[in-house]
C-alpha positions as CSV (number, residue, x, y, z in Angstrom):
1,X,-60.5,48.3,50.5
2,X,-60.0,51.4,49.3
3,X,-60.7,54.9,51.2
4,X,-64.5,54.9,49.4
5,X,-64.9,51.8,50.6
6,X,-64.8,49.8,47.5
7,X,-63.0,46.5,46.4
8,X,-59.9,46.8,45.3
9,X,-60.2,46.3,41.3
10,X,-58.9,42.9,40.0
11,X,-56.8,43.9,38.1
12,X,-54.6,45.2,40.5
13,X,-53.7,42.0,42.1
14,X,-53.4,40.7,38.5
15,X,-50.5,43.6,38.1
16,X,-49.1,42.3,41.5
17,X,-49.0,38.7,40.2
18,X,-47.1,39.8,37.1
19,X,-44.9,41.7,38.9
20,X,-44.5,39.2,41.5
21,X,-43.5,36.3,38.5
22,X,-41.1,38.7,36.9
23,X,-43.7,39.8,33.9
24,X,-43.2,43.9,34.8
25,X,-40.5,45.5,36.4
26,X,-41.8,47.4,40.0
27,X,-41.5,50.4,38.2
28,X,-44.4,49.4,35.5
29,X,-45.9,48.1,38.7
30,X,-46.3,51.1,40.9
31,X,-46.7,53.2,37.6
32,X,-50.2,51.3,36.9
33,X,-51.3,51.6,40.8
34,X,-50.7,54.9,40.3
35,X,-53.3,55.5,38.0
36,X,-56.1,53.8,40.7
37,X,-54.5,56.4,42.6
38,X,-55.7,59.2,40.3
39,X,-59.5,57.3,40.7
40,X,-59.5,57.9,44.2
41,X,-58.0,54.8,45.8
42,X,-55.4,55.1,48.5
43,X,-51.8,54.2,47.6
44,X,-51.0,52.6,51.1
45,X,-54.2,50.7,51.2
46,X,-53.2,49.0,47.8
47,X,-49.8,48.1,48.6
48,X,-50.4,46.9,51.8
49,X,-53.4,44.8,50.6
50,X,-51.0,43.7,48.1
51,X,-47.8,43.0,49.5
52,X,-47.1,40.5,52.7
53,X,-47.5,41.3,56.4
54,X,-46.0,38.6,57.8
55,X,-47.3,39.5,61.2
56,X,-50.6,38.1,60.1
57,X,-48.9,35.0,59.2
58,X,-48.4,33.2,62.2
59,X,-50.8,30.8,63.6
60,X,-48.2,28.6,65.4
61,X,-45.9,30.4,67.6
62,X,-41.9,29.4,67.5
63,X,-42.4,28.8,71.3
64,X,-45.6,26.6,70.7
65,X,-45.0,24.1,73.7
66,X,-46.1,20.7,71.7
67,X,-43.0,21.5,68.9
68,X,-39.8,21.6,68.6
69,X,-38.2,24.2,66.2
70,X,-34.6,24.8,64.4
71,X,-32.0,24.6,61.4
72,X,-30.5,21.9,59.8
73,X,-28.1,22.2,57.3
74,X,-27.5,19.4,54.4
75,X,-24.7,18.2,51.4
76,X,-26.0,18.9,48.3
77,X,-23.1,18.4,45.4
78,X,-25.2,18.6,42.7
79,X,-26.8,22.0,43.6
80,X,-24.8,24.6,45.9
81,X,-22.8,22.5,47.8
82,X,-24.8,22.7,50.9
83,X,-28.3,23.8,52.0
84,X,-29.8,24.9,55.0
85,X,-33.9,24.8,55.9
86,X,-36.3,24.9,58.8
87,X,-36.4,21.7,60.4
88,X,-39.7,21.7,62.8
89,X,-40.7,18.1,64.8
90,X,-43.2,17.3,67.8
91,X,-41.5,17.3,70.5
92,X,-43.0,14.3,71.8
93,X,-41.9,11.7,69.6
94,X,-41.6,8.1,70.5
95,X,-40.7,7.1,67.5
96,X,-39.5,8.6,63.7
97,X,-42.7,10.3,62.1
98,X,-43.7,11.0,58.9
99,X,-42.0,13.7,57.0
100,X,-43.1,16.7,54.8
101,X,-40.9,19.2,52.8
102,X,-42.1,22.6,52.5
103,X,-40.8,24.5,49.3
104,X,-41.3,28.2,49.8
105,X,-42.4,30.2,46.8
106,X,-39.8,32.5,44.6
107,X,-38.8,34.2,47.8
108,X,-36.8,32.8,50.1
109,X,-38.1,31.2,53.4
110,X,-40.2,34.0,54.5
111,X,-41.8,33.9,57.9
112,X,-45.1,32.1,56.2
113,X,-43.4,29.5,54.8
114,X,-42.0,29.2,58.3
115,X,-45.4,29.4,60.1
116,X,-46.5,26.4,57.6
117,X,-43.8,24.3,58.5
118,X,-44.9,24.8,62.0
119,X,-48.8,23.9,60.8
120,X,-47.3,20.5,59.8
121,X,-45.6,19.5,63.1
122,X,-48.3,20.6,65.4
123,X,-50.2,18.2,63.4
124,X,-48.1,15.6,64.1
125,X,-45.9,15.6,60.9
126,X,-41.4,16.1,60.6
127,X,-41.5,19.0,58.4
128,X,-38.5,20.6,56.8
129,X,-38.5,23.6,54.6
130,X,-35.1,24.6,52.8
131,X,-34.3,28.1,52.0
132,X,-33.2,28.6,48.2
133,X,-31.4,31.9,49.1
134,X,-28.9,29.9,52.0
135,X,-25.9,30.5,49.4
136,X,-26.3,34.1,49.5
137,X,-26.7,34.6,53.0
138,X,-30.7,33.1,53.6
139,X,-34.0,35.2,52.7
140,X,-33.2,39.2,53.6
141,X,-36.1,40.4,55.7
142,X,-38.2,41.4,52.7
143,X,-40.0,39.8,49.8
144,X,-38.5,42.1,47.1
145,X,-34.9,41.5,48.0
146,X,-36.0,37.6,48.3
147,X,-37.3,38.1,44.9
148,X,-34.3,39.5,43.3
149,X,-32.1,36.9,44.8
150,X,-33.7,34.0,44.1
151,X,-34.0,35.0,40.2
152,X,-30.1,35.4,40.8
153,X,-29.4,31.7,41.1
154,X,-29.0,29.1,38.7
155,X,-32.8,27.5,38.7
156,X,-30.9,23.8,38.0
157,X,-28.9,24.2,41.2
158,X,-31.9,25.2,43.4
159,X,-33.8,22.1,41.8
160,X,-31.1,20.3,42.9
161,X,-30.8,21.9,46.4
162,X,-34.2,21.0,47.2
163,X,-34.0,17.3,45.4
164,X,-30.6,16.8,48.0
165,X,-33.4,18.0,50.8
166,X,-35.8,15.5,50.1
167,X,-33.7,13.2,50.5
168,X,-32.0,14.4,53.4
169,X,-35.5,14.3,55.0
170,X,-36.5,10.6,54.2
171,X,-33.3,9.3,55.4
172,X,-33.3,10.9,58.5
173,X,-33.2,8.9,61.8
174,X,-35.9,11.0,62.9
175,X,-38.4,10.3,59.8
176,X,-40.2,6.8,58.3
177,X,-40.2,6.1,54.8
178,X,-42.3,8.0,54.1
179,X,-42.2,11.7,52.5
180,X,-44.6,14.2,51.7
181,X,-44.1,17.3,49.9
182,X,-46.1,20.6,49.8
183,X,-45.1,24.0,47.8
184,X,-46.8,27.2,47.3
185,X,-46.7,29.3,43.7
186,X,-42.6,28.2,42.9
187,X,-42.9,25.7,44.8
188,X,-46.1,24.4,43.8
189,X,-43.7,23.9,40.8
190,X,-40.9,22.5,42.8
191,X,-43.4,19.7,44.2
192,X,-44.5,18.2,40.8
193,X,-40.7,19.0,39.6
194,X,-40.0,16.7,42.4
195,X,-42.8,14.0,42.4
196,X,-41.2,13.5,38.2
197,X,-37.4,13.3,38.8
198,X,-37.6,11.5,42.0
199,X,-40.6,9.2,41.7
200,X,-39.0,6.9,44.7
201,X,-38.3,9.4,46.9
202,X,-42.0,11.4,47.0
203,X,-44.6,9.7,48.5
204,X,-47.4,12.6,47.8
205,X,-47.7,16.2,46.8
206,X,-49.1,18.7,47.1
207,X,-48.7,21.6,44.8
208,X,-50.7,24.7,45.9
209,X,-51.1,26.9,42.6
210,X,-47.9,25.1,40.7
211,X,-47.1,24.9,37.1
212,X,-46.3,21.6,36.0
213,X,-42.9,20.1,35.4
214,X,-41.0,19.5,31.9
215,X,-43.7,17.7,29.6
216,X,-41.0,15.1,29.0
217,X,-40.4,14.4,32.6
218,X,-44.4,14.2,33.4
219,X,-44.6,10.3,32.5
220,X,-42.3,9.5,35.8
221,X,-44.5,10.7,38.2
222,X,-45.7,7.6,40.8
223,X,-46.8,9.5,43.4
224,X,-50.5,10.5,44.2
225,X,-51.0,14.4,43.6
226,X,-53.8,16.8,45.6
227,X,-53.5,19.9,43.3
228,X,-54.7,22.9,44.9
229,X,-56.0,26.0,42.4
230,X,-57.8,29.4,42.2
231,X,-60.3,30.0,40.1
232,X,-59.2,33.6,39.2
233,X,-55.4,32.3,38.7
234,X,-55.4,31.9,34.5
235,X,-51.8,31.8,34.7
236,X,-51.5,29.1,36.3
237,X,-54.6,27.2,35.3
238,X,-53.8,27.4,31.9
239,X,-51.1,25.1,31.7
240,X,-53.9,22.4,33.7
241,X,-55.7,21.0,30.8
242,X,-52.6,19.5,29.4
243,X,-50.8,18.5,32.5
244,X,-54.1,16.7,33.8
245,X,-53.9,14.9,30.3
246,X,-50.4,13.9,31.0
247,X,-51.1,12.6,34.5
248,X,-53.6,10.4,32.7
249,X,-51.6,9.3,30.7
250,X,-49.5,8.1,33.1
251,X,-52.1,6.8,35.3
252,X,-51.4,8.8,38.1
253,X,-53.7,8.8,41.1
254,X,-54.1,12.9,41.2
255,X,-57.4,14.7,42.3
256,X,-57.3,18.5,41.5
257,X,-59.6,21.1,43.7
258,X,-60.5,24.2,42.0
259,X,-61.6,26.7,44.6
260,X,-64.0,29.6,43.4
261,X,-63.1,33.2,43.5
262,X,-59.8,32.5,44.7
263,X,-56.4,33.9,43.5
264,X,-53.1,33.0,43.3
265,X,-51.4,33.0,46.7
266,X,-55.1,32.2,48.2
267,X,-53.6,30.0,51.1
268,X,-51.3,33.0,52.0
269,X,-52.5,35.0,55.0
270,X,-50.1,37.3,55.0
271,X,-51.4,39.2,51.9
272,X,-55.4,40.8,50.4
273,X,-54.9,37.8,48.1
274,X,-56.1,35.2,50.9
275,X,-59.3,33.9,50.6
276,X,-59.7,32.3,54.6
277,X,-62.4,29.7,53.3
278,X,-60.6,28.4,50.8
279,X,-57.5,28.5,52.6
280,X,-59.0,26.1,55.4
281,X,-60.4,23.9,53.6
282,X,-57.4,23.6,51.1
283,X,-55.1,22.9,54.2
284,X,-57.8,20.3,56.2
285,X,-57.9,18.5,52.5
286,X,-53.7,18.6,52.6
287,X,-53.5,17.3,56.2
288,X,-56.2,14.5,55.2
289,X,-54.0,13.3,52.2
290,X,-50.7,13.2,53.8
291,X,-52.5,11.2,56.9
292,X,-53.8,8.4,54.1
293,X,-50.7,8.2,51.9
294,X,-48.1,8.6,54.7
295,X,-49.5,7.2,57.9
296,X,-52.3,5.3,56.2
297,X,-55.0,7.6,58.3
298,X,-58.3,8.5,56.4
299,X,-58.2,11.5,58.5
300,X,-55.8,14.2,60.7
């Protein structure tokens, strides 16, 4: 809001998800939130509406009695060499479960991502979510930094960082056969990136707000797809028509929920971008689809 009380205009969180997806540089970016400034709206109300507060994020605490939470590290020759993510498990488990990855968006592994991972075990899921920036030390603290980092590293090598993951995951002792995997903006991106190179290894995705993989890869995918997308994010969307022809094509079993009003980042409640409704009812429709295609459940 700003301080008459007014919706922040659109077209600031359009500025933000340039910025964010490396079309302006943060000095264009505070330069045009500047001039809202001059119309009367409150700088600090703008950026924090804009930008994540992570203590919002958390839904399942670290110390949530019915989980179990830590780090595991991985080999990965073909990316960095090794990896590291945020393993999270039930901690009553009488036998292996099945597994989700978590891809974080172009970031790091932020303490959302986390907080999702956590979602996933407390409903009864082994959920791993790898942090891109582990060669460089892990995600720094902030988003920006995160940012900068991650659009240091070779994008070939993280692929294959969180390809080496996935399979890390489904070959664990503590996992079935079966794998999930759910990404958010990046790795929305990673997911069907995943679900196209490694059609054996992906069981379903998920790709919240994800562009679509390599139009030759597309024809590979196996795997059914639940693709989450806001209304109001025309980046993104854009590059739907033609993927959803591809998918065809390929006679994939996909289903694609477009939710009205919402923006990109709408499942992140961290930031003004989240849209609670949508949010919900994205994630009860994500825990439903990894219940039928990886436990064989029509329902959580």
């Amino acid at each position: 809001m700003s301080t008459n009380n007014t919706p922040i205009p659109a077209e600031a969180f359009d500025w933000y998800d340039d910025y964010a997806h490396g079309g302006m540089d943060r000095r264009e970016f505070m330069q045009r939130l500047s001039t809202l400034v001059a119309a009367g709206y409150s700088l600090s109300v703008l950026t924090g509406a804009l930008t994540p507060n992570y203590a919002k994020a958390e839904q399942i605490s670290f110390n949530d009695p019915d989980i179990i939470a830590t780090y595991e590290t991985f080999s990965s020759p073909n990316g960095h060499g090794e990896g590291r993510g945020y393993w999270v498990q039930p901690r009553e488990m009488k036998a292996p479960a099945a597994s989700v990855l978590v891809v974080h968006e172009n970031r790091g592994l932020n303490p959302y991502i986390k907080d999702v991972a956590r979602r996933l075990a407390k409903a009864g899921f082994v959920a791993f979510a790898p942090d891109a920036l582990h060669p460089l030390g892990g995600y720094p603290g902030n988003d920006d930094a995160g940012r900068t980092m991650q659009r240091s590293l070779e994008r070939s090598k993280i692929e294959q960082d969180f390809l080496a993951a996935a399979k890390y995951l489904k070959s664990h002792s503590a996992t079935t056969d079966k794998l999930g995997a759910v990404g958010f903006c990046f790795g929305g991106y990673m997911v069907n990136w995943l679900a196209a190179v490694a059609p054996d290894t992906i069981d379903a995705g998920v790709p919240f707000y994800g562009t679509p993989a390599a139009k030759e890869l597309r024809a590979n995918i196996k795997s059914p797809l639940l693709v989450q997308l806001g209304e109001l994010d025309k980046r993104v969307n854009d590059t739907w028509p033609e993927y959803e022809e591809d998918l065809k094509q390929a006679g994939v079993d996909y289903t694609m929920h477009m939710y009205p009003g919402a923006r990109h980042g709408f499942h992140n409640d961290s930031t003004g971008r989240y849209d609670p409704d949508a949010a919900e009812l994205a994630w009860q429709r994500t825990l439903a689809f990894f219940n039928l295609h990886l436990n064989g459940a029509a329902s959580a």
